[in-house]
N, C-alpha and C positions, 0 to 999 in steps of 0.2 A: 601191865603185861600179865600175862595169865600165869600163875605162881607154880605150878605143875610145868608149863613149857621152859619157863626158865631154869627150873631146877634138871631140866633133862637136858639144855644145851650146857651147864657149867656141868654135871657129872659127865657130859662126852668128852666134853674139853680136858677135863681133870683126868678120862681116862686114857685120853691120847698122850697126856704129859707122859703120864707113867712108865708109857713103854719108851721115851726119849732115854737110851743107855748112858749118856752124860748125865744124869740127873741123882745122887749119892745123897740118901733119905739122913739126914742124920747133922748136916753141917749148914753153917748160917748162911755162909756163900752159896749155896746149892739152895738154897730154901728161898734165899731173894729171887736167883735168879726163876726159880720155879715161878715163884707170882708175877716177876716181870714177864714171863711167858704168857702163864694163865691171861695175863690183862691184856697183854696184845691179841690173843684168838679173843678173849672176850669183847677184846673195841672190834675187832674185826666182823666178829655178828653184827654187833653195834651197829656198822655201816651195811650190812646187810638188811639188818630189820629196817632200816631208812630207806634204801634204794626200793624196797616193795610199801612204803607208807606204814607202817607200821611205828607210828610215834613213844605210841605207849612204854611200848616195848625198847626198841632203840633208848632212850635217854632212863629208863631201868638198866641197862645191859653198860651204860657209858658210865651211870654211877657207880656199878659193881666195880670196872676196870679200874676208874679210878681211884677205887677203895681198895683193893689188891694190890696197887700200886702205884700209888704218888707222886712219883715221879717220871708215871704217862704224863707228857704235857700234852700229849694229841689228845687222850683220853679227857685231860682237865679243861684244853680248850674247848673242846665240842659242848661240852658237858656245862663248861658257860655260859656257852652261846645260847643251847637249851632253856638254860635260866632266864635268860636275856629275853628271851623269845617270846617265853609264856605268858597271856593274857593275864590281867588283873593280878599282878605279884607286889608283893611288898618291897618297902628298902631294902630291908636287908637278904633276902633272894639276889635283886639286882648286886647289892652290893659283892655277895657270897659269887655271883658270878663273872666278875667284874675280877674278883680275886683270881679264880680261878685260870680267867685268862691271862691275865698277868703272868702266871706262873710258863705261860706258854712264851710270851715276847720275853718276859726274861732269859729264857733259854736259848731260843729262836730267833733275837730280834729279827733279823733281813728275810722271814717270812712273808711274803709279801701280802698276799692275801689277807692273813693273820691277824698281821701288824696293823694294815690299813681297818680290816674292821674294828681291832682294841681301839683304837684311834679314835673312829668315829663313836664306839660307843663311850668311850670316855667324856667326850664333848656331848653327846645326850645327856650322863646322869650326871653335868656338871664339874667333870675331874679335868679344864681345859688347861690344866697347867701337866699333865700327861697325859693328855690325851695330844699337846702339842710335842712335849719329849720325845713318844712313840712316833711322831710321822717324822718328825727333826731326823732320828736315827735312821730310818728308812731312806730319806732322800739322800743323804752321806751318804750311804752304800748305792744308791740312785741316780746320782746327778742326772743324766741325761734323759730322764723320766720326767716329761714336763706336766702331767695329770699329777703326779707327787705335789711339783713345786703349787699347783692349785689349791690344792688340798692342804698345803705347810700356810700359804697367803689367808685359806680362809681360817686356819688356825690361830694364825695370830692375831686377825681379826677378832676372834671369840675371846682370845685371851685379854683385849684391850690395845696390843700392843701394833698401834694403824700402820705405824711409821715401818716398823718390820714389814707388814703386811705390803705395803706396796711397793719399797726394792726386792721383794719378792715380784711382784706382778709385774715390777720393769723387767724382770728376767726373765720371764716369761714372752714379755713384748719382743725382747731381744728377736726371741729363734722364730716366735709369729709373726710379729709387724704387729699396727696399732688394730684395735677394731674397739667395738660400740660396747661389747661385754666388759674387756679388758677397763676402759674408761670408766663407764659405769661403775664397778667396782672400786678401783680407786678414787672414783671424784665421793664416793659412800665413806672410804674412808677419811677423805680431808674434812668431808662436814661433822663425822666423828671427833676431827681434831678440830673443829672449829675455824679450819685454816680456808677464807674465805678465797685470797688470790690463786693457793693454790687449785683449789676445786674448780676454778674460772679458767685459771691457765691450763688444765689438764684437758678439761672440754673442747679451748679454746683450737691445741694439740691437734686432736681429733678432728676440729672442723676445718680447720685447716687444709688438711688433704683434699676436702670436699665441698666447699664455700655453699652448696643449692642442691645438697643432701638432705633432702624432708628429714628425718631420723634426728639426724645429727644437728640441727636448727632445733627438734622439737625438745632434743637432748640441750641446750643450751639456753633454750629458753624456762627450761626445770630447773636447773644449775641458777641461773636470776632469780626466778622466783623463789628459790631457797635462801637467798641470805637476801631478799626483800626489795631486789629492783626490778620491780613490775615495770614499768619501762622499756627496758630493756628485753625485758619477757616478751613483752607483745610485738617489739620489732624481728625480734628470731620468729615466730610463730608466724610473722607476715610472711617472711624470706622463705617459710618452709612449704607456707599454703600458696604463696605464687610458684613456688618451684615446682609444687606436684598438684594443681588446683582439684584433679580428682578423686586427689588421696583421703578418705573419709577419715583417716586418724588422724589430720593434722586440723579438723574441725573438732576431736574428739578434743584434742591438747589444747586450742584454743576456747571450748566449752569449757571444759577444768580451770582454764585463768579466768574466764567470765565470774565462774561460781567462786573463784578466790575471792573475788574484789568483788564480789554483791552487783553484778548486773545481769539481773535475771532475764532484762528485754534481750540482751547479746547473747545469754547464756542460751535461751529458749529457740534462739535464730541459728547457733551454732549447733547444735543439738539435731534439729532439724535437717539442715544440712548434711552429718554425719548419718543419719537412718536411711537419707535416701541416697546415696551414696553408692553408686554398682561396687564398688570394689572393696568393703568393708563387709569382715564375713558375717555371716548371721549367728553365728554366737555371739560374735561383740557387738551385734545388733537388738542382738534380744535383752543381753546384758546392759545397755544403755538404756533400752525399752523401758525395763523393768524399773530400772532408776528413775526416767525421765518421767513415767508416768504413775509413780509415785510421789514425786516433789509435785508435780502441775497437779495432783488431784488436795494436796495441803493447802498448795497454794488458791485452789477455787477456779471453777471456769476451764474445765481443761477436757472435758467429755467430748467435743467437737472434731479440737485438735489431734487430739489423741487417736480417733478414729480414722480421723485421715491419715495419718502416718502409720495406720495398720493399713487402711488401704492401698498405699502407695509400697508399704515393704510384700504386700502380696501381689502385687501388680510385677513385682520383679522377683518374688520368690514362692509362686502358688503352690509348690508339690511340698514346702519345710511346716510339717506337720506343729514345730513346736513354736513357728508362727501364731497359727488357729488356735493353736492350746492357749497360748497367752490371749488371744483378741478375745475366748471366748471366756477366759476365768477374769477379763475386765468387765465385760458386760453381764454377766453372772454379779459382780460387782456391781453395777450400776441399775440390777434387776431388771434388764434388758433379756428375760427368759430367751425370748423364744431366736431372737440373734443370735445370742449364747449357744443353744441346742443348734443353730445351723453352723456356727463356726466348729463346733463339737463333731458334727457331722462330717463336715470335710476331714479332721483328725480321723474320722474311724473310715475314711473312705481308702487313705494314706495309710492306716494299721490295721488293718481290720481285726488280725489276730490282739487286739491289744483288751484284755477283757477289763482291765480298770477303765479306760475308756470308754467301754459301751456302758461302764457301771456309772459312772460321771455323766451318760450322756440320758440316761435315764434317772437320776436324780436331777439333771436339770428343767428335763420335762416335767418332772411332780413337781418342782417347784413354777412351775407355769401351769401347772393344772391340767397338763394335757398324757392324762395318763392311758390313752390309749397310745400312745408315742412312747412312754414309759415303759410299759410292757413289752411292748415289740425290738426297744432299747437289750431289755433283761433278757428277754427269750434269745437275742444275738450272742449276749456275754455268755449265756448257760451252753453256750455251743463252743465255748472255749474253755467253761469253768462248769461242767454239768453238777461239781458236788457244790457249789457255794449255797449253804444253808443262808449267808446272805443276801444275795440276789434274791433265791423267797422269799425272805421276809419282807422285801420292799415290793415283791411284785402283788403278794397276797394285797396290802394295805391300796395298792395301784387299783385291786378289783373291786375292795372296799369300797374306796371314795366313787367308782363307776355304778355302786350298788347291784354287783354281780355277784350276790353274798354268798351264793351256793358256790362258784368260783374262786374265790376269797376263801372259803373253807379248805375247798380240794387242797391248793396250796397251801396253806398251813399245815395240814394233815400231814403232806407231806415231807414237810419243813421239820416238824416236828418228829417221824422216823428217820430221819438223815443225824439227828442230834445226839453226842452222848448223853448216856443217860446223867453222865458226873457233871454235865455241862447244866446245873440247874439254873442258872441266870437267865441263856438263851431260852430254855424253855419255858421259864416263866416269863420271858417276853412275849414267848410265841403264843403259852396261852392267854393271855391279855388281850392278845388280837383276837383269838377266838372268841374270848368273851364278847367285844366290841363287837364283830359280827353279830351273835345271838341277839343281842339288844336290840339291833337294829331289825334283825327277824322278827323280829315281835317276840322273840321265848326268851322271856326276864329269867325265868326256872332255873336254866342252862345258860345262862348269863353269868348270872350271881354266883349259880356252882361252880362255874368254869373257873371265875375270878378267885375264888376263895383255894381252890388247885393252886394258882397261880403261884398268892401269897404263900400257899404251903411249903412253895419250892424255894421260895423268894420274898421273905414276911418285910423286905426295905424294899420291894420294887415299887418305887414314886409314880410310875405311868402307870402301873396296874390300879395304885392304891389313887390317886388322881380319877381316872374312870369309871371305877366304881363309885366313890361319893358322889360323882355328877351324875349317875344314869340313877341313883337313888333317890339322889336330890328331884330327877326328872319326874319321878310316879312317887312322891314326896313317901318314900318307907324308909324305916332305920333314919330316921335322920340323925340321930345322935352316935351311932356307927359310923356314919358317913364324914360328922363334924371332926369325929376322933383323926379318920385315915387321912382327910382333909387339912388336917391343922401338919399332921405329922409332915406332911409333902409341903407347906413353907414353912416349917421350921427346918426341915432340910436344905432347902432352895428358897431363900426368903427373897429373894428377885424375879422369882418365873411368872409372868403373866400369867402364863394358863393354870398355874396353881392357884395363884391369887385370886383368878376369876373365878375357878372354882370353889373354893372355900366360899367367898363374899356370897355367890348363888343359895350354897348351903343355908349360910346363914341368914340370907332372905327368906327359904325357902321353912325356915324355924322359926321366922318374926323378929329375929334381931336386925333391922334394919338399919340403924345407929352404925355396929360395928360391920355390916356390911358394905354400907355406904364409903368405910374408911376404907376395906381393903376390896373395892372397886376401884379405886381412886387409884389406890398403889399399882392395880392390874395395868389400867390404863397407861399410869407413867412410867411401867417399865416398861413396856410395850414399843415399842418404833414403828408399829405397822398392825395399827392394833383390827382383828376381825369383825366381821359382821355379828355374830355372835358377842365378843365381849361389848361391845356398843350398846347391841340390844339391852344385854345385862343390866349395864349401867343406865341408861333409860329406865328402865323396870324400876329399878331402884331409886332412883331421883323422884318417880314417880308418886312410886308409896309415899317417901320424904317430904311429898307436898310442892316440888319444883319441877311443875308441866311444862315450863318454857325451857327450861334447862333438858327434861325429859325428851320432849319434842324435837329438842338440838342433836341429841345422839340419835335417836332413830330416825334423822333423815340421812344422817351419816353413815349409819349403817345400811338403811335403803340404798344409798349410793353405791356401797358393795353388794349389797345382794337385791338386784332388783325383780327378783321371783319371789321373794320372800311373802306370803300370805299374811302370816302374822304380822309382820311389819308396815305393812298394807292396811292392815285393818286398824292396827294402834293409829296412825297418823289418819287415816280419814275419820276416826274418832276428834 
């Protein structure tokens, strides 16, 4: 709170006291009760500066009161809770406030409100031996408050003590009658006490009222499976799935005993059953989704299926956007681009305002190559997000790979007045890109300078320092500049393909073929989708090393990826 405002609401306070004629400057009775005054106007701002949002300020003004006088307990509670409240505090904060509420239920116990939260927050930092006292006290003066006796059943619960906890929850059942919650929790506490008949008979209780209750079958069939009579499990989960056969959750409970007992062929059929399912909502469809089509992709062979059962949940749910999201970030997985980019599509048809969307749906396209898709992707989102210096960055490089270098600039140019100037990382990315541009314009000049800007902003930027050794390496100057910037980017990253391949080039490109042969090698096996380029590479290389068949082998490999390639063309009809 601002130190000037404060001081000018306690000197008003202080001078409204004054003129109180009861008030005899001189005696200890008169002097207490003066600060029991002062602290009550001062909680009273207190709850003032709170009702207008004023944080800061409020739990400054509540300390004061309570430092005036001590035995505010309103003042000490609040003033707890505050402590209680605040992000990232230590123990002994919590604990200090903890106290201080205390000081409020000691006084106050049958507070209700009060009491209930000391309660609860006692059972957060641990204190469940009062934090069960405090609700104890409150339901005495409560009996007919059956949310209390909830509150005392889950306390005792926390405290260990199960057998409390549930002639508490029979007296609860008393004034309700039975239901699925009430059971549920007590049959939690017999497997706590390890009390298997009990747990059986309290189910058994419940099912009783309802013999061809799906729920309450699928609820007894959990109860077996907990103390290990699969059996028995599987005949309640029959009685619950003939009872309701279009109930998708009692294929979910009977998928769950599949995967207990390792049968994955039942698991995979019950599974199935439950996605397609009308009546099972599509959160706990997606939720299963996600599961199911994680275990089938460990297990192998599961690409096919998987697709149909996206087929089949869109066939019955086309307009649930987080459907497509999933179909399409699996086949993004499976590098199914351009599938991907269409199920992305229908998402952005469904949100259109949604600008991480069209930013995902234009990184999918570059990742399919089709960066005129890309753009048109970016240019959607910048109509939701006109400042995202992001979105440039990926559309400049979009124009790059199109070879619309003078377009590719505009954009960065851009990109680059949108940026703080404090922000020197981003812009030494951004000039990087500029650099890669000029190279490709043929002006090395403005390349090189660009690049060396770069590093000025940025002397560990890996990509900048990565492109510059290869475009050096490419018109073979500096090469021993180049080996330096080279080495540093995998001693950084000593796994990155494209570093690896870079350096290894270098060091072709200086005659040490030996050690570039080694760290082609490593480009390659880090690699899982290694390019047309690093192939070439390693060909060249195998080359020099005197192993043409070996050489031969990568550049038709590479030819296979890039069949424009001239160069690659000419090596092999050689």
């Amino acid at each position: 709170m601002n130190n000037n405002r404060l001081r000018h609401i306690i000197m008003a306070v202080i001078a409204s006291l004054l003129l109180i004629p009861s008030i005899v400057m001189g005696r200890e009775s008169d002097m207490d009760s003066s600060a029991s005054l002062k602290s009550s106007y001062i909680f009273l701002e207190a709850q003032n500066e709170k009702s207008h949002d004023r944080a800061d300020s409020y739990f400054d003004l509540l300390r004061y009161a309570y430092e005036l006088d001590t035995t505010n307990t309103a003042a000490a509670f609040y003033l707890g809770h505050c402590m209680l409240s605040m992000r990232g505090g230590d123990k002994a904060r919590y604990e200090r406030g903890l106290t201080l509420i205390k000081k409020h239920f000691d006084a106050h116990p049958d507070d209700f409100y009060e009491t209930t939260f000391y309660s609860d927050a006692c059972m957060m930092f641990g204190h469940t031996e009062e934090g069960l006292r405090a609700i104890k006290s409150l339901c005495a003066t409560n009996p007919n408050k059956l949310e209390l006796q909830a509150r005392l059943a889950e306390a005792y619960a926390r405290t260990g003590d199960y057998t409390s906890a549930n002639a508490t929850l029979d007296t609860i059942e008393l004034h309700h009658g039975q239901s699925f919650q009430l059971t549920s929790k007590k049959i939690n506490n017999y497997v706590a006490l390890n009390d298997t008949s009990g747990a059986i008979g309290e189910m058994h209780r419940l099912l009783s009222t309802a013999p061809r209750n799906a729920s309450y079958n699928m609820g007894m069939a959990g109860v077996m499976q907990q103390f290990g009579k699969s059996d028995s499990a599987l005949y309640y989960l029959n009685v619950a799935q003939e009872a309701e056969p279009e109930n998708g959750y009692t294929y979910l409970a009977k998928a769950e005993y599949y995967k207990e007992i390792g049968d994955t062929t039942a698991y995979d059929q019950q599974i199935y059953h439950a996605l397609t399912s009308e009546n099972l909502e599509v959160e706990s469809k997606l939720g299963v989704l996600v599961s199911f089509i994680r275990e089938q992709i460990q297990m192998g062979d599961s690409t096919q299926r998987a697709s149909e059962l996206f087929e089949v949940l869109l066939s019955q749910h086309p307009h649930e956007a987080d459907i497509h999201q999933l179909y399409s970030d699996y086949l993004v997985g499976n590098k199914d681009y351009k599938a991907a980019a269409e199920q992305q599509g229908y998402v952005m048809d469904i949100n259109p305002t949604d600008a991480q969307g069209w930013h995902r749906l234009m990184l999918i396209n570059m990742m399919d190559n089709n960066y005129p898709a890309a753009i048109k992707a970016a240019e959607r989102a910048l109509e939701y997000n006109p400042d995202s210096v992001d979105l440039y960055s990926y559309i400049a490089p979009a124009y790059f790979q199109m070879k619309e270098y003078d377009k590719a600039l505009e954009i960065y140019d851009k990109a680059i007045t949108m940026v703080d100037s404090s922000d020197v990382e981003t812009l030494s990315d951004l000039m990087g890109g500029v650099g890669d541009v000029y190279f490709e314009k043929g002006d090395t000049i403005k390349a090189f300078e660009t690049y060396e800007k770069a590093l000025e902003l940025n002397s560990l930027n890996v990509g900048v320092m990565n492109n510059y050794a290869y475009y050096l390496s490419l018109i073979e100057r500096d090469l021993d500049k180049a080996e330096r910037m080279s080495a540093l980017t995998i001693k950084m990253y000593p796994d990155n393909a494209t570093y690896l391949d870079t350096y290894a080039w270098v060091l072709f490109k200086m005659g040490d073929n030996e050690k570039a042969l080694e760290y082609i090698r490593k480009a390659v096996a880090n690699d899982d989708s290694p390019s047309s380029d690093l192939l070439e590479h390693y060909g060249d290389i195998l080359e020099r090393a005197g192993d043409h068949e070996g050489a031969v082998t990568q550049w038709k490999k590479a030819f296979e990826l890039d069949p424009e390639s001239k160069t690659l063309k000419a090596k092999l009809n050689q």
